[in-house]
C-alpha positions in Angstrom: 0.0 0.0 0.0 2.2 2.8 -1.2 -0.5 5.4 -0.8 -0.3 5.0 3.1 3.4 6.0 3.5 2.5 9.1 1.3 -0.2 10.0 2.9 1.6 10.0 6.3 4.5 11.9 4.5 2.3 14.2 3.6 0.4 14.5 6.9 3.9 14.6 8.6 5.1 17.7 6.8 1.5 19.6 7.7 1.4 18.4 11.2 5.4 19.1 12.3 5.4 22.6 10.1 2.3 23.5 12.2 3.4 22.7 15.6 6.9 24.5 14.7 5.4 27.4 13.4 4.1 27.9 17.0 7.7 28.2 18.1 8.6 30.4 15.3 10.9 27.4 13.8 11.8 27.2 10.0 9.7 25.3 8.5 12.6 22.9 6.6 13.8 22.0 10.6 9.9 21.0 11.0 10.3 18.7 7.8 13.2 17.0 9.2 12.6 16.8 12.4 9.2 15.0 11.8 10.7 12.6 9.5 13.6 11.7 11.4 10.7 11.0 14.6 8.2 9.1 12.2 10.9 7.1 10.0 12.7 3.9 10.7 15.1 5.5 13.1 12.8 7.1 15.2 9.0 5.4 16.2 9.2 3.6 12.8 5.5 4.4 11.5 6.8 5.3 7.8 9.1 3.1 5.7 11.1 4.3 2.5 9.3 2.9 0.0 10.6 3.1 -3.8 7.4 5.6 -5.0 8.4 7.8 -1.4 12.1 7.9 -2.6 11.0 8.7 -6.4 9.0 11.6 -5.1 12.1 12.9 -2.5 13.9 12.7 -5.6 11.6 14.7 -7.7 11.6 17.2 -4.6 14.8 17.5 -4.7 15.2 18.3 -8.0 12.3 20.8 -8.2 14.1 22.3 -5.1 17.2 23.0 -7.0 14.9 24.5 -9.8 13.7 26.5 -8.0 16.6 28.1 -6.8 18.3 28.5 -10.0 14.9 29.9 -11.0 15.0 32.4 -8.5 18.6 33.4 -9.2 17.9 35.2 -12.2 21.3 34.8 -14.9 20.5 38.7 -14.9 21.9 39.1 -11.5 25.3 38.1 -12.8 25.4 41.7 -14.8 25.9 43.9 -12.0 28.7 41.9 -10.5 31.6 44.5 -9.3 34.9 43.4 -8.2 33.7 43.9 -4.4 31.3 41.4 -4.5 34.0 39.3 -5.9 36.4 39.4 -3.4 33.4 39.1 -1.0 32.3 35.7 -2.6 36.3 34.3 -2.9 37.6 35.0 1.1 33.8 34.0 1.6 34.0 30.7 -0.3 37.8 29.7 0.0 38.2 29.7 3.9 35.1 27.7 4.7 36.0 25.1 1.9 39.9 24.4 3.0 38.3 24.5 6.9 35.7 22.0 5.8 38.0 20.0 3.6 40.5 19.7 7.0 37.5 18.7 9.1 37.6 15.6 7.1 40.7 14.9 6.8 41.5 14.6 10.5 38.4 12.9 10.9 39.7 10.3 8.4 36.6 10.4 5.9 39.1 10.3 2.7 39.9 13.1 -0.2 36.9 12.9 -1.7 34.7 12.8 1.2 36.3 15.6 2.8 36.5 18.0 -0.8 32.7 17.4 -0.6 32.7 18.5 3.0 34.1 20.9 1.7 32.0 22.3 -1.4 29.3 22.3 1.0 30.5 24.6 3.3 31.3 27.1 0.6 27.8 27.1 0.1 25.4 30.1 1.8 21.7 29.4 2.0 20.9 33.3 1.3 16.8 32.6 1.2 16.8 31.9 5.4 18.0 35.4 5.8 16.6 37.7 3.1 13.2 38.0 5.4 15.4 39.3 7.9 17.0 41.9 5.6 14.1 43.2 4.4 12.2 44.1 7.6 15.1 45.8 8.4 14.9 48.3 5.0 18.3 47.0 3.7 17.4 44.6 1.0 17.9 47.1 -1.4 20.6 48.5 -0.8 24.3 48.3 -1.1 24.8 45.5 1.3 22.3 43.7 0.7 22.9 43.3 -3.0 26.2 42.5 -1.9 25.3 39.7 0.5 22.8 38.5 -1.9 24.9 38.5 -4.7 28.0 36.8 -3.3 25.8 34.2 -2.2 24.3 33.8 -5.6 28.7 33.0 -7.0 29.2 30.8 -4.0 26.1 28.7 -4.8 26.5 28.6 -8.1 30.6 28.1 -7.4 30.4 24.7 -5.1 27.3 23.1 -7.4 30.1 24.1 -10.1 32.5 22.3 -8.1 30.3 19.5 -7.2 29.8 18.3 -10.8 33.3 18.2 -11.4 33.9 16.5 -8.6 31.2 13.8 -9.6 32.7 13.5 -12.7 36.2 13.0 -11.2 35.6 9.8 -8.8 32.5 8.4 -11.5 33.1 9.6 -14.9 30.3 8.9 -17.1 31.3 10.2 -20.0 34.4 9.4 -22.2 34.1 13.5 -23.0 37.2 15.5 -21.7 36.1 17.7 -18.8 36.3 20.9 -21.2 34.5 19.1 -23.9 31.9 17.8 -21.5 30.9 20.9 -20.4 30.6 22.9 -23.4 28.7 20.8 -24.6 26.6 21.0 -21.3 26.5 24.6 -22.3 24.9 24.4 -25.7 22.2 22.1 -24.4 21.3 24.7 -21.9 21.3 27.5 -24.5 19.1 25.1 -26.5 17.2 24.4 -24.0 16.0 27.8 -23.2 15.4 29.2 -26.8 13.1 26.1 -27.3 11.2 27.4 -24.5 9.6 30.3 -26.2 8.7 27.8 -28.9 7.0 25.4 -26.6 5.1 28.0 -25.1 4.0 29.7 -28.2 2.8 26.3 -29.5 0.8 25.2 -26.7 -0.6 28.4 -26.1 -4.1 28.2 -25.2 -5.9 29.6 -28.3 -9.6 28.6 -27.3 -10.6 31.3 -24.6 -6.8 32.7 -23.6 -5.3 31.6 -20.0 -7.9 31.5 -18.2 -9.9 28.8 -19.7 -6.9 26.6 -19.3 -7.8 24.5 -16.9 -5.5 21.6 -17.7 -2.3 24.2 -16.7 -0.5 23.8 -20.5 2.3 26.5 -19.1 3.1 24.7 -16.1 3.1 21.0 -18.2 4.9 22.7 -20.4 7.6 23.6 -17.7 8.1 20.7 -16.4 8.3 18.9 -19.6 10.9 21.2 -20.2 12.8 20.2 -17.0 12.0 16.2 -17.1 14.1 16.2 -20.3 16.7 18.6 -19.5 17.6 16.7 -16.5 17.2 13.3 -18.3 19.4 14.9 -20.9 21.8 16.0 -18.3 22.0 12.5 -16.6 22.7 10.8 -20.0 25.4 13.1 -20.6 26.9 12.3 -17.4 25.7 15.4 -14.8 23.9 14.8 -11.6 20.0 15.5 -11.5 20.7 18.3 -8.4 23.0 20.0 -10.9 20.9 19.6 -14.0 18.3 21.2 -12.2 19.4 23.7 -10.8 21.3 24.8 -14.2 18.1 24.2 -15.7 16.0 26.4 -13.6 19.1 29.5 -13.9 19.1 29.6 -17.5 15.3 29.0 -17.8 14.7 32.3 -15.0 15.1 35.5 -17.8 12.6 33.1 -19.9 9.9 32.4 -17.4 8.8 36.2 -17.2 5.2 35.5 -16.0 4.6 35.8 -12.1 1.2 33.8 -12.3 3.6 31.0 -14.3 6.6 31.2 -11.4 3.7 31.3 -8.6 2.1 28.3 -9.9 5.3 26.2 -9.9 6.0 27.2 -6.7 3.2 26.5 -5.1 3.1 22.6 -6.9 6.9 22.5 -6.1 6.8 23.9 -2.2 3.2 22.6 -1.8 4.0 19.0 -2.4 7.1 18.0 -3.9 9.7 19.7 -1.8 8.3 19.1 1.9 8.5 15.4 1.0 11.8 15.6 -0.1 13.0 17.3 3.4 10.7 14.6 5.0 12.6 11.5 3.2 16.1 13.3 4.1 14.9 13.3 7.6 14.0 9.9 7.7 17.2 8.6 6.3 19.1 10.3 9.0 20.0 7.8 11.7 20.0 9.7 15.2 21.1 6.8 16.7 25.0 7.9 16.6 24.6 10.3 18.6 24.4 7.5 21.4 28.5 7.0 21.0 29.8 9.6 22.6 33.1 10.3 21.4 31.9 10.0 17.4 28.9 11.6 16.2 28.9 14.4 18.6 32.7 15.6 18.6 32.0 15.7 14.4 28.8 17.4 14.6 30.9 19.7 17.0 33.6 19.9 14.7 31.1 20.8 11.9 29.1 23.5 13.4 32.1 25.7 15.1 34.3 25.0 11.9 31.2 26.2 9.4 30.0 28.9 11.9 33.2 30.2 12.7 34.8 29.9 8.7 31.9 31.4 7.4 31.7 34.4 9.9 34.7 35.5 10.1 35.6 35.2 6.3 32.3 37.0 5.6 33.6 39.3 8.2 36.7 39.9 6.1 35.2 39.8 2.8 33.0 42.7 4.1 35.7 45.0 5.1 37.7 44.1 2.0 34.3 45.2 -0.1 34.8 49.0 1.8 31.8 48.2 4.8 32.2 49.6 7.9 32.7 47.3 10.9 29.5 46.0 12.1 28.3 46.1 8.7 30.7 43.4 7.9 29.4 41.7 10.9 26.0 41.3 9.5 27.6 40.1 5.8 29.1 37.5 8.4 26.4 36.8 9.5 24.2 36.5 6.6 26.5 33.9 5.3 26.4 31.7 7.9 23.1 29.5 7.0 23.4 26.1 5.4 20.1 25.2 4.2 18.9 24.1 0.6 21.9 23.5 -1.2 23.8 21.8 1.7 21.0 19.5 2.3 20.9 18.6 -1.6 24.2 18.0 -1.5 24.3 15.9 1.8 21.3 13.9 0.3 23.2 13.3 -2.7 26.6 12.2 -0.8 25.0 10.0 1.6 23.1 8.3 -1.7 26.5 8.5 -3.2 27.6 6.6 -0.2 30.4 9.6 0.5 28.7 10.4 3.3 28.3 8.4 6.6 25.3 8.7 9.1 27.4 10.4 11.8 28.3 12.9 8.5 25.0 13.2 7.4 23.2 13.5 11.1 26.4 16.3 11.5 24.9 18.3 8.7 21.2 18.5 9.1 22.0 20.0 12.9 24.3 22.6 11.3 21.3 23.3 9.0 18.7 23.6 11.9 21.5 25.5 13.8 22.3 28.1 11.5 18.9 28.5 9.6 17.5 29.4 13.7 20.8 31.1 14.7 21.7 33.3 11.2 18.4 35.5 11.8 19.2 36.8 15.6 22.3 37.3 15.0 21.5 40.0 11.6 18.7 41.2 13.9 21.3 42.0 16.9 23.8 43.5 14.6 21.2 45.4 12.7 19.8 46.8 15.9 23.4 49.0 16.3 23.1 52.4 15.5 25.8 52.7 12.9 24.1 50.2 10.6 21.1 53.0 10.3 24.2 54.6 8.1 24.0 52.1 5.2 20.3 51.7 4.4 20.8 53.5 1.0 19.4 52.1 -2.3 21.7 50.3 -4.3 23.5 52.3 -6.8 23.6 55.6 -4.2 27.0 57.0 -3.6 28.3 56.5 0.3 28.3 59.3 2.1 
């Protein structure tokens, strides 16, 4: 009976996000957190079937759509040599911190140059809530933060494929080669799309007679094949989607289009996705003291720390003053979307232990909860009321 476990999934991910909404906890912590209680490690009610891992799997991938979707290639055009340096002392510090992490815990190159990738990542969603209540989304540093988090994502999924492609090559394409040809199919890609939308325009009534949703079929059409495309060509289906969703964003100019995908994606898809993860993760390691808990340890003072201070740095190199760097720290402290898809991946990759994996989802609970006071307390100081200027206004 496959439509039991889905239905609990689904219940799950209502239930959980409810209760932690009380407590003002993100709702992906809510996700996990009910999986990891109602899965095989916790009260075992839910089992992994193959249909709940197919739809995790599609989750995940719509996740990473998303995201490139909201990136907007755009973004990339207004990219000054501040924002730069920002992303690179940003990005560079947390990976060789991560990447020594697992070395001395003896996970192995690879494993630890994943560890790595991921903590170059900065889950810039969590925090952009925060920034905007406080007036500064707008302006200079918060285009700055939200546009070096925009290279580092884009930077470690960039380093992830290659990585894939290093220890499993599945292609007989030199790397160079490979991903040119990557890059036609993604240029391809997106001029069909005007083409497939012009063609299956609804022409008996206009949009709103379509009540069979021919844009958002047509979308994920679109996506199905560039990822299948992608996967035949040797490129893992987080990648592929996210690449997919960043060249299709200047495309997809239609709110209503973009609001309807997110609500199928973040309605249904992608809470189930956070739910499998959290019922994969075995808690259970936490019971050997001495393991699990000195790593997860490890994990969240060398990510919060790396990330911090470098942001820190990277904010005074970009010409902020000194507790606007702090909140630039600070903002680049969460690990949420991209870290997950990548811990997901690694631990399906077999990369990644338990003790690894169980490491990672705290320091994404951790610093999606901790990330938000700590902009809120640095924001608070008088001095920042200095820097709430649009972007684009000279400094005073």
């Amino acid at each position: 009976m496959d439509f039991l476990p889905f239905f609990l999934v689904l219940l799950v991910g209502i239930v959980f996000s409810s209760v932690f909404r009380r407590f003002h906890l993100p709702w992906v912590v809510a996700l996990m957190m009910g999986g990891i209680i109602v899965g095989p490690y916790g009260v075992g009610w839910v089992e992994t079937t193959d249909t709940i891992s197919f739809l995790g799997q599609v989750g995940l991938v719509l996740l990473m759509f998303m995201a490139g979707l909201e990136t907007k290639l755009s973004s990339f055009e207004k990219l000054d040599s501040n924002t730069i340096a920002l992303a690179l002392v940003n990005g560079l510090l947390p990976f060789g911190v991560g990447f020594g992490i697992g070395l001395i815990f003896e996970f192995g190159f690879v494993p630890s140059a994943l560890l790595g990738i991921v903590f170059v990542s900065s889950s810039i969603a969590v925090i952009v809530p925060t920034l905007e209540s406080r007036g500064v989304l707008g302006s200079r540093l918060g285009r700055t933060i939200l546009s070096a988090a925009i290279i580092e994502d884009v930077a470690s999924l960039i380093f992830l494929s290659i990585l894939f492609q290093t220890i499993e090559p599945t292609t007989s394409l030199p790397l160079p080669v490979f991903y040119l040809l990557l890059f036609a199919v993604l240029v391809t890609f997106r001029r069909l799309l005007p083409v497939l939308q012009l063609f299956f325009s609804p022409s008996d009534g206009g949009p709103s007679k379509d009540i069979f949703q021919r844009d958002v079929r047509v979308i994920f059409v679109l996506l199905t094949g560039t990822v299948i495309s992608f996967e035949l060509l040797g490129l893992h289906p987080i990648i592929a989607g996210f690449f997919a969703g960043l060249v299709l964003s200047d495309s997809i100019r239609s709110e209503v289009l973009i609001e309807k995908l997110r609500t199928l994606s973040y309605g249904v898809f992608i809470p189930i996705f956070f739910v499998v993860l959290g019922m994969e993760t075995d808690i259970s390691v936490f019971s050997a003291v001495g393991g699990a808990i000195v790593l997860t340890g490890a994990v969240l003072l060398g990510s919060i720390l790396s990330k911090f201070i470098s942001g820190w740095l990277g904010g005074r190199i970009a010409g902020f003053r000194g507790r606007e760097s702090l909140v630039v720290g600070a903002a680049t402290i969460p690990q949420l979307s991209t870290t997950l898809a990548v811990v997901f991946s690694g631990l399906q990759s077999g990369l990644f232990d338990q003790r690894l994996v169980a490491a990672m989802i705290v320091l994404s609970i951790v610093t999606t909860v901790l990330a938000p006071m700590l902009i809120t307390y640095f924001m608070a100081q008088p001095k920042i009321q200095l820097s709430r200027k649009r972007f684009g206004e000279p400094r005073a």
